[in-house]
N, C-alpha and C positions, 0 to 999 in steps of 0.2 A: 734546379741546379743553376747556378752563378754560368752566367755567359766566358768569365776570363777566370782563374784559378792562378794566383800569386802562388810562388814558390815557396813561399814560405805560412800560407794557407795548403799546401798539398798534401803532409799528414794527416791532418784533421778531416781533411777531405776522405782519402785512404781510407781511414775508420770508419768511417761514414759506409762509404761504398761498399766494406766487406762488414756488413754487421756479424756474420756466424765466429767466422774467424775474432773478429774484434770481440765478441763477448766469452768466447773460449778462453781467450786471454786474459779476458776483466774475471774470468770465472776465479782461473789459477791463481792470479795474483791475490784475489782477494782470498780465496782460502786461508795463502800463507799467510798476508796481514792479520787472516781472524784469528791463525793459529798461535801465532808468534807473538803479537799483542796479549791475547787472551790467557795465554799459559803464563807467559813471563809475569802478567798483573798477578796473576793467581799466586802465582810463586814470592813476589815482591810484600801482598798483602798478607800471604802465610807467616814471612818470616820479621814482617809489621807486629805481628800480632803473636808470633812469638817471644818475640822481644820484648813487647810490652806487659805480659802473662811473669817475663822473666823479673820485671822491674819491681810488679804487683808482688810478687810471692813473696815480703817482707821477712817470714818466718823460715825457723829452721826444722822446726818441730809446732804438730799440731794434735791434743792428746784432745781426744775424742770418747762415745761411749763405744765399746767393741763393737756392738752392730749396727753402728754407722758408719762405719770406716768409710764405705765406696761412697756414700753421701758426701760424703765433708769431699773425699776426691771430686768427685762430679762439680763441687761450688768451684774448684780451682781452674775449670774448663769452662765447660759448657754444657753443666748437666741441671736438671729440672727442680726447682724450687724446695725445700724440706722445712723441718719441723723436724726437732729432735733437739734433747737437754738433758746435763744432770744438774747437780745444785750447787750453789756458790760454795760452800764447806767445801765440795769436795776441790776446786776449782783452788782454791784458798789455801790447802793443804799442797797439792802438785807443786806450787810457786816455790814452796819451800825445797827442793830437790837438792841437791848439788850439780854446780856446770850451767846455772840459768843465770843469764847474763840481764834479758827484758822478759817480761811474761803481762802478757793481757787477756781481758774476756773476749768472748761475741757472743752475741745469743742471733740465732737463725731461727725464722718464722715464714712460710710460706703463706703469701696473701690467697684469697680467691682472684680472680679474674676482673681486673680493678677495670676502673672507667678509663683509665688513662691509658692503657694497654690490651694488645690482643688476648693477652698471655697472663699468667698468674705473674706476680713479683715475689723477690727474694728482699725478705725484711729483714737485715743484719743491724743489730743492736751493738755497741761499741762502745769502750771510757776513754773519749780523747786524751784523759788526763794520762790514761798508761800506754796507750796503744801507740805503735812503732810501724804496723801496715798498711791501715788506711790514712792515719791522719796526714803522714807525710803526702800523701798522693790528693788529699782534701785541700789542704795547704795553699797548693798552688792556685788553687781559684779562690779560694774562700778562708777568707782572715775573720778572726773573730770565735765567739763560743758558738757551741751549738747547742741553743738552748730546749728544754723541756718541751715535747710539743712539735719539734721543727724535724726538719728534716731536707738530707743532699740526696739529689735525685741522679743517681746513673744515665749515660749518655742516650738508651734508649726510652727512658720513658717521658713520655709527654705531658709536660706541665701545663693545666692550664692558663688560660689568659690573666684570671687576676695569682697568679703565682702557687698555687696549690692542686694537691692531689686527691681525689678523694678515694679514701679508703673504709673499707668495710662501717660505709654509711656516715661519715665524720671527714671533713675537707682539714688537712695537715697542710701547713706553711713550710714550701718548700725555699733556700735560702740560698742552694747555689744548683748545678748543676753541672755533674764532673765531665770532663773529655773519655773521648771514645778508648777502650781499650783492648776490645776485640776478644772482652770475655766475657763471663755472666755473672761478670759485677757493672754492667752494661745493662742487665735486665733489673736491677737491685737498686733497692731507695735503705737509709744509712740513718741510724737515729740513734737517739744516747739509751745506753742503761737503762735511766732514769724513764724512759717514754716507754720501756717495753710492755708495764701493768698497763699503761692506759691503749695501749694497740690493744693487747689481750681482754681487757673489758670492752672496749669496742666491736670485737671480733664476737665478743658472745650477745650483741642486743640484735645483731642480723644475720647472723648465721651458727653453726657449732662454734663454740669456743677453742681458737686453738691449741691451748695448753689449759691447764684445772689452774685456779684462781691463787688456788696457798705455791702454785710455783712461780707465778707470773713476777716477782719482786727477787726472785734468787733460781732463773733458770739459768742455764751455763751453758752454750752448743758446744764449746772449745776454749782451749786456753792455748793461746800462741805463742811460741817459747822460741826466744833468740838465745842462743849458747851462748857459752864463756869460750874466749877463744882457749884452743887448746881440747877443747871437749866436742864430740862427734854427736852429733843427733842421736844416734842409738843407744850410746853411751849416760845420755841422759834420762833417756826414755827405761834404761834399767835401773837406772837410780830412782826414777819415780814407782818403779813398778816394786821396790823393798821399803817405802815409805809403809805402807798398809797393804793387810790380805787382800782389804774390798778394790781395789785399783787392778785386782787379776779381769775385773768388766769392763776395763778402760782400752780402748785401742789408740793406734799410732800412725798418723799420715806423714809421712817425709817429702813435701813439697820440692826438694831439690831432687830425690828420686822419679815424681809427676813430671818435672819440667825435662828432664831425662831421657825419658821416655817417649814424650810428646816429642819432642825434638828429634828422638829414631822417628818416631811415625810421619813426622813433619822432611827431615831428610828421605825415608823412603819413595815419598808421595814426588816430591818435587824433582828426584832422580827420573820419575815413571813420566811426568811431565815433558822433562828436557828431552828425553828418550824420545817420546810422541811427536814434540814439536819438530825435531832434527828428520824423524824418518819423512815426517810430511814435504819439508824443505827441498830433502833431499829429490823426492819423488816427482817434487812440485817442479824443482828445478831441470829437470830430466823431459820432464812434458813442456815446457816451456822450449825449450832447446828443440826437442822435436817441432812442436809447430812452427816455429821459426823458419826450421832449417827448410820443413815442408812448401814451405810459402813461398820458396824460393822458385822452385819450377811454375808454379802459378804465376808469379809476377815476373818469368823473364821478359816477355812481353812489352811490359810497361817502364820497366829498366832499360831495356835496350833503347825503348825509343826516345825516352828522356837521353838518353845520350846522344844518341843521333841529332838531336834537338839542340845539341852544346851541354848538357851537364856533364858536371866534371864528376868523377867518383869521390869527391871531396862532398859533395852536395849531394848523390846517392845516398851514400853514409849517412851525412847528416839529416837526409828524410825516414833513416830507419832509424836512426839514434831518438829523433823527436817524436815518433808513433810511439817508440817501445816506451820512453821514459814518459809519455803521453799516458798510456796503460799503467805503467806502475804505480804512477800518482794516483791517478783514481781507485784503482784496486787498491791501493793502501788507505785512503778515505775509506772507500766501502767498509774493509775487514775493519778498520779501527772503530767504526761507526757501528757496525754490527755488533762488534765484541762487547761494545760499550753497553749496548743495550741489555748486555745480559751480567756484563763484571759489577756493574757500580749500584742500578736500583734493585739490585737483587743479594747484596751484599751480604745484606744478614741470613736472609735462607742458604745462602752457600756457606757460610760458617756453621749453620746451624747443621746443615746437612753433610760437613764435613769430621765436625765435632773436633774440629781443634781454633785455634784461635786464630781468630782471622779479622785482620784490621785494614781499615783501608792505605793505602799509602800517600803521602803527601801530596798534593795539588802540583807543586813544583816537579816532584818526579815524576806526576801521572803526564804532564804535559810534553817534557821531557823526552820522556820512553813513547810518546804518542809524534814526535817528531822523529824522532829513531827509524819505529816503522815504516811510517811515509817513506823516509829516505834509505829506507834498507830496500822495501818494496819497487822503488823507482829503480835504483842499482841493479836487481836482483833483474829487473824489465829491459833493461841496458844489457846486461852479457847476455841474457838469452838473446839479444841479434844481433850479437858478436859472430855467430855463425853465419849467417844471414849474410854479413857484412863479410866475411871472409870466402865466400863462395862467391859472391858476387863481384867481387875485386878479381880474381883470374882469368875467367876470359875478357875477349874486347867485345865491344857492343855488337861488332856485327854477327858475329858468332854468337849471342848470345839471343842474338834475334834469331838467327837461321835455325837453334836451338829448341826456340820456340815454334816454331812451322809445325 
């Protein structure tokens, strides 16, 4: 122990002395920090990443084969890799409809469990030359064709060092590499038309062949249909279905109906969130108030005699102002520190494990709302010994001494 104790050393001292009480304190506050940080990112990076899911859904209509429907849905989230096609004819036929403003291919191939990844990949074949929802979003990084062979590699998969992916035993020249979008075209590498025969013959010299060899040059997973304005997604989707008998095997994904829907799921979740975080606050704050106020009969003692000593109740005050906001700042490191370790490197297993889209939020706002808490947590450290400070200010010292006897 320091032989002389400055007055403006004497909270930190305080702390020191009463560790149960001091870590009681550090306990509450940092809960709320973990609560209040870690909900609100939650909530920030949901509606990241629904937004971004919103930007991606280029189309208005997606004509599929009828038993694929919930596959082609699951690509729009975050659902598991497929395989599934019909053939260009008929692909070629749809386009003609009435009310189709843009119409493109994609052909969908689920890899095996590549080198570059934990996970299988989503192989989406594409005609820059017609397409209206990937290329735009390609665009922004990577100018230039995409030539025969190449390929743009989604935010999560791992390029290696000399610029390539190796897939089903053959290393592809990867050319750009898109920004994160908080969906499972994040798990998905992007290649022309033209590349999908040689993926498919590649696919059969090491393992089963994905698709049979006479469809590999006119498979089709979907044709992706931007309306005419004036005409309704459904509306379209019956004009295709009076083209031909054979189109009664075709089904119909309404991307703006997916985003809809996610967005109730995405609003219910972050309702049940804000609910959580507030009761905890509330609760937090309620025991915080309590110890305080408790602490007061334990330290008349030490109060009264600091006054008898000449402290003014200005300088009281101000040694519980500096404990309390002493605790809140640290409690609010802890919780922010805590939270962290679980919101940011765990990122993708939480969307995965949420199943909706989930993106990280900006640098600028993580840092931001990571200032917020500190300073919500220090304030929040402050009124709870407001009480404190209020009980202590009515009697006079001597009485406060004789109180304590």
């Amino acid at each position: 122990m320091p032989s002389h104790i400055a007055l403006r050393g004497l909270p930190i001292e305080n702390l020191k002395r009463k560790p149960f009480r001091t870590g009681a304190l550090l306990a509450v506050v940092t809960i709320l920090a973990l609560t209040f940080f870690g909900g609100t990112m939650l909530t920030m990076n949901l509606n990241t990443g629904m937004t971004s899911m919103e930007k991606r859904l280029g189309a208005d209509l997606m004509v599929v084969l009828q038993n694929t429907v919930q596959k082609a849905e699951a690509l729009l989230t975050n659902g598991n890799p497929s395989t599934f096609y019909f053939t260009k004819d008929i692909a070629d036929e749809v386009m003609q409809a009435d009310g189709i403003a843009q119409a493109t291919e994609q052909t969908y191939i689920s890899s095996l469990a590549a080198a570059c990844c934990a996970e299988k990949l989503q192989i989406i074949g594409y005609d820059p030359d017609t397409d209206f929802v990937i290329e735009p979003w390609v665009a922004s990084q990577f100018e230039g064709p995409l030539e025969d062979g190449q390929m743009i590699a989604g935010a999560n998969v791992n390029v290696s060092t000399d610029g390539t992916i190796e897939l089903y035993g053959r290393s592809w020249p990867v050319v750009a590499q898109l920004a994160n979008t908080g969906t499972s075209l994040d798990n998905s590498v992007f290649i022309s038309q033209n590349t999908v025969p040689d993926m498919v013959a590649a696919s059969a010299k090491v393992s089963k062949q994905v698709m049979s060899a006479e469809y590999a040059g006119k498979a089709v997973s979907t044709v992706m249909i931007k309306t005419q304005q004036g005409y309704e997604a459904q509306t379209v989707a019956e004009n295709i279905k009076r083209l031909d008998s054979r189109f009664a095997d075709l089904g119909y994904v309404y991307p703006g109906g997916i985003t809809a829907n996610t967005r109730t799921s995405l609003t219910a979740l972050v309702t049940y969130l804000k609910i959580f975080v507030a009761v905890i606050w509330v609760m937090g704050v309620i025991v915080l108030l309590a110890v305080f106020a408790s602490s007061v009969n334990e330290r008349k003692r030490e109060f009264a005699s600091l006054r008898i000593m000449g402290a003014t109740r200005g300088m009281l005050n101000a040694i519980i102002l500096k404990e309390s906001a002493i605790i809140g700042l640290i409690g609010g490191v802890i919780g922010v520190g805590a939270a962290s370790l679980v919101i940011f490197p765990f990122s993708s297993l939480i969307g995965k494990q949420l199943q909706l889209p989930y993106l990280q939020a900006s640098p600028v706002a993580v840092i931001g709302f990571i200032a917020v808490t500190i300073v919500c947590s220090t304030v929040i450290g402050i009124i709870g010994s407001l009480a404190t400070m209020w009980r202590l200010g009515r009697p006079e010292a001597y009485l406060t001494l004789r109180e304590g006897e």
